[in-house]
N, C-alpha and C positions, 0 to 999 in steps of 0.2 A: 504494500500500500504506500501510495506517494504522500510523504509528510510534509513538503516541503512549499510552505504557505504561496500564493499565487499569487505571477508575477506584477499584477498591479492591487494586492490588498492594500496598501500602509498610502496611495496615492487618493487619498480625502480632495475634496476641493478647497478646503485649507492649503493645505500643499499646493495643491494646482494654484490657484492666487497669488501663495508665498515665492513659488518659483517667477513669476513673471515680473511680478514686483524686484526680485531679485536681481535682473538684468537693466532696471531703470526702467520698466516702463507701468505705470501706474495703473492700477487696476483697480472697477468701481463696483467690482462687486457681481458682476453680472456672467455668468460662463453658462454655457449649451455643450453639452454632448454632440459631436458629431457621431454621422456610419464609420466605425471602422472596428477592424479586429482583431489585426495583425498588432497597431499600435491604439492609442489613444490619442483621440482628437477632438478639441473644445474649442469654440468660440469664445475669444474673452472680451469682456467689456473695457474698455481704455478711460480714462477720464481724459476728457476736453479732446477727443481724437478719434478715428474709425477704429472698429475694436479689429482685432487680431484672429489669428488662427495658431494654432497651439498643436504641435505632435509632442508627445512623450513616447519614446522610443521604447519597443518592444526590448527586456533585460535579456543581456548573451544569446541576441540572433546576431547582429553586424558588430564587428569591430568598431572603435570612434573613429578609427582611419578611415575603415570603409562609407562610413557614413560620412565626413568632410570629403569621401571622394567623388562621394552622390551629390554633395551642394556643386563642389566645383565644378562638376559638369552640368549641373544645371545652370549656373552662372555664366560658364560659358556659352552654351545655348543662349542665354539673353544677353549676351554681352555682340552676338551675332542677330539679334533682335528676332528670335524665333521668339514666340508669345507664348512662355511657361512662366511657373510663379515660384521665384529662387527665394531663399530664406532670408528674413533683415539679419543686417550686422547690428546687434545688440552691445553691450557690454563690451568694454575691450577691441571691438569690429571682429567679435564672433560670431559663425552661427550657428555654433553648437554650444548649448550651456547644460552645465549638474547642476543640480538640487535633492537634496534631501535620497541619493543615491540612485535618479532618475536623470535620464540625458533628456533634451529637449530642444526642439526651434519654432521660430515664432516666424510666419509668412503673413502677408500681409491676405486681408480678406479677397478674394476673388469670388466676382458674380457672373453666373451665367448659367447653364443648364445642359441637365446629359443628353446630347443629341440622337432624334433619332437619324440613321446614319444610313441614309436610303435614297435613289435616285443618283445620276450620276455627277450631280453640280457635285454637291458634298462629297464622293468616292472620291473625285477627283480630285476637291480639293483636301480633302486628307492625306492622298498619297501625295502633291505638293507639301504637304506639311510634313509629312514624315520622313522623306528624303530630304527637307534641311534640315531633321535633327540629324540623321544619317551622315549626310556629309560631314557635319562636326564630329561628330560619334567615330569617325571613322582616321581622324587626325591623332592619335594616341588612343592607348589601350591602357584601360583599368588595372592597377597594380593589384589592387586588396580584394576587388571581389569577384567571384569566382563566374566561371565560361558557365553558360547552359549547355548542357549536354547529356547523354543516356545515365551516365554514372549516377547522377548528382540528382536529376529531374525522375530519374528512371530505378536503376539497382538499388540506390541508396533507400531512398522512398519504401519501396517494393520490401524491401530486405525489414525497414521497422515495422511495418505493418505485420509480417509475420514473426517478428524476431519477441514484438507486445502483447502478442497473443490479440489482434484486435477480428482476425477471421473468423467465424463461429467453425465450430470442429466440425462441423459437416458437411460446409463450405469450403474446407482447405484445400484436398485437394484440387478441386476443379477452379481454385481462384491460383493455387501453384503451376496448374497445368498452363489458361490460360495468361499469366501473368509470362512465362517460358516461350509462349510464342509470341505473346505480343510485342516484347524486347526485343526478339530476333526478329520481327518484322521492322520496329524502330531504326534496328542495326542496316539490314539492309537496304532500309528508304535511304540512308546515311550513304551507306558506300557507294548507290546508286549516283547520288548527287556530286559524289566525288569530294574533291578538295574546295574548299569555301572558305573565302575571305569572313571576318567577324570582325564584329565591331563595336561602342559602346551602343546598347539598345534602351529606349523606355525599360523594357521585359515585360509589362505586361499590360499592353494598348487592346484595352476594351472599353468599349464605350462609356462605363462605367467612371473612368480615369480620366475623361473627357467633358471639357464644361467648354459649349457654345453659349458665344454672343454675337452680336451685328456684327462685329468686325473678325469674325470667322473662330477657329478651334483654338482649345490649349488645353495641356496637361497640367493636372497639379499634383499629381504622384508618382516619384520618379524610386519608390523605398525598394521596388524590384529591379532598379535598373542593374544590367550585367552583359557582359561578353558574348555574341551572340550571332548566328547570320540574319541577316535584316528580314527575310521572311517571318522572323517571330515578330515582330512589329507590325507586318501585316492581315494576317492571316484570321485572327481573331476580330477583324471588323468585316470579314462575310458569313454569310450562313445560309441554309437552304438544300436544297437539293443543287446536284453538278452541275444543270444548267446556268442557275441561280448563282451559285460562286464564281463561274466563267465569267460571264456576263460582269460582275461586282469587282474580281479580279483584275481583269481589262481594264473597267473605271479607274481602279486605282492605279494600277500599270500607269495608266495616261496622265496623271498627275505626277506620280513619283517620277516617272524619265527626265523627268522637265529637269527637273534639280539634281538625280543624281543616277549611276548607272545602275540595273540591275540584273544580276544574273539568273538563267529563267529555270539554271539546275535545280535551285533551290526550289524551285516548285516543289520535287519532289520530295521534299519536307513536311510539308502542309500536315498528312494524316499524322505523320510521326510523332511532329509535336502539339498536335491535339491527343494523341494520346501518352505521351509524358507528361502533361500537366494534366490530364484525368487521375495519372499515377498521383504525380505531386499531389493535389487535393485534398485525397484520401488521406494520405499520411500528414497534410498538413493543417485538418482538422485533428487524428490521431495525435499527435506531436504535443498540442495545444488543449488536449483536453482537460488537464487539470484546472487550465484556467475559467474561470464561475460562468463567462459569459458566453462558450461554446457550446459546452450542453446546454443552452438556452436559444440558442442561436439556430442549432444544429439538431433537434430532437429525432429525428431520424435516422443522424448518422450512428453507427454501431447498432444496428438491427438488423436482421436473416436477410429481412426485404431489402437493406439497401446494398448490402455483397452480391446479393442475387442480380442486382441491376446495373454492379460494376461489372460483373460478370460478362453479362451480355454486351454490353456497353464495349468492354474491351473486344469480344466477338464478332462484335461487328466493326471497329475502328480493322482487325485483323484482315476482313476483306478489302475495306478502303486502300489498304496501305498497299494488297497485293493490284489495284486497278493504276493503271496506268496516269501519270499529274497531269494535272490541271492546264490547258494550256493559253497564257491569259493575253498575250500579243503574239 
């Protein structure tokens, strides 16, 4: 049994206040919960000033390097005037600050709304968008955080989910079985594709991560960015059936070439890593479960019925992966 208190008990909204205050900027009292689950995120209220946005950083997932590695490239993107929202220099001209044995940054409030991401004005101009982070992304490579890849997205994952006993014992084998083929199907979308260039990515561009206004897209969560071939950046803004992704792909094709090159090996990625981040998922609600507000979140997960549906899930990612890519220009 895991004893070991959860990683945001002792963070009160005392605390949360006390920290903001801590870095000079005054606070009137007023804080909102944001959606998030990985970390914690509040609106704070500012006296005589627009209030702020507030992460408190999820304890012994990133390094503090890796995560000043994540501002800096986010900085750089706006320093190239791509429309992301990089962290203020608070204190010091940090924008990483401790409190009370919690890291934290403070970005300024950003309005606008999760788009829905349909038609090809927007496809198009997303894949414009996303090939100028690319192109910066693509000027140096991340020291501290680590490549997406089968290991890490894939084995690793795979490996805790059966190592914590989270499969129901009647389930194992047929979630070992296909869990066996579905990595060798991963592996060989990979060798297909060949050798590929990577580079720094979002890592996890879904619309979700995405707030439109009049003057077009921008991201505000860059806590998955990592190493990567630029297909992961795209691929998770289509859906549908094959035609429907053709079709969605192309759109985006026709924006991204604008700005930057792409290689069209990489297509045959696509099923692969939609099925490593199914892996990722599992294991990264699994991972997370001690914490109070996943079983809450999550009620479903760790039941017969929901092995049974990754099951299948993977069974059918296995034929996608064996059909021929996508061919989008």
């Amino acid at each position: 049994m895991n004893t070991q208190p959860a990683p945001y008990s002792t963070l009160t909204p005392d605390i949360i206040l006390q920290a903001i205050d801590s870095i000079g900027l005054v606070t009137d009292g007023r804080l909102l919960a944001l959606n998030s689950y990985e970390n914690r995120v509040y609106q704070i209220g500012i006296e005589n000033s627009a209030p702020v946005v507030t992460k408190f950083y999820r304890p012994n997932r990133w390094t503090t390097t890796a995560i000043l590695e994540e501002h800096a490239f986010i900085e750089e993107l706006a320093s190239n005037e791509i429309p992301v929202v990089p962290p203020l220099k608070c204190r010091e001209n940090k924008t990483l600050h401790e409190f009370d044995g919690f890291r934290f940054s403070v970005f300024p409030k950003q309005g606008g709304r999760v788009p829905d991401i349909e038609g090809r004005e927007k496809l198009e101009w997303m894949g414009r968008f996303i090939a100028r982070i690319h192109a910066v992304g693509a000027l140096k490579n991340f020291k501290e955080r680590p490549a997406l890849n089968i290991v890490n997205f894939g084995h690793e994952p795979s490996d805790y989910l059966l190592e914590h006993d989270f499969i129901p014992a009647e389930l194992l084998n047929a979630y070992q079985t296909i869990i066996t083929l579905a990595l060798d199907r991963v592996k060989r979308c990979f060798e297909r594709a060949g050798t590929l260039k990577t580079l720094r990515l979002h890592g996890d561009c879904y619309p979700g991560n995405i707030l439109w206004t009049d003057d077009g897209p921008h991201f505000v969560d860059f806590d998955d960015s990592r190493m990567g071939p630029a297909i992961q950046d795209l691929w998770m803004l289509t859906s549908g059936d094959r035609a429907e992704m053709t079709l969605q792909f192309k759109q985006l094709m026709t924006g991204y070439r604008t700005f930057y090159d792409f290689n069209p090996n990489e297509l045959h990625l696509v099923e692969a890593l939609r099925t490593l981040r199914l892996i990722h998922y599992s294991a990264w609600i699994a991972k997370r479960w001690e914490d109070p507000a996943f079983p809450l979140a999550f009620p479903w997960f760790n039941t017969i019925r929901y092995w049974q549906d990754r099951i299948i899930e993977l069974r059918e990612q296995i034929a996608l992966m064996d059909e021929e890519p996508i061919v989008a220009y």
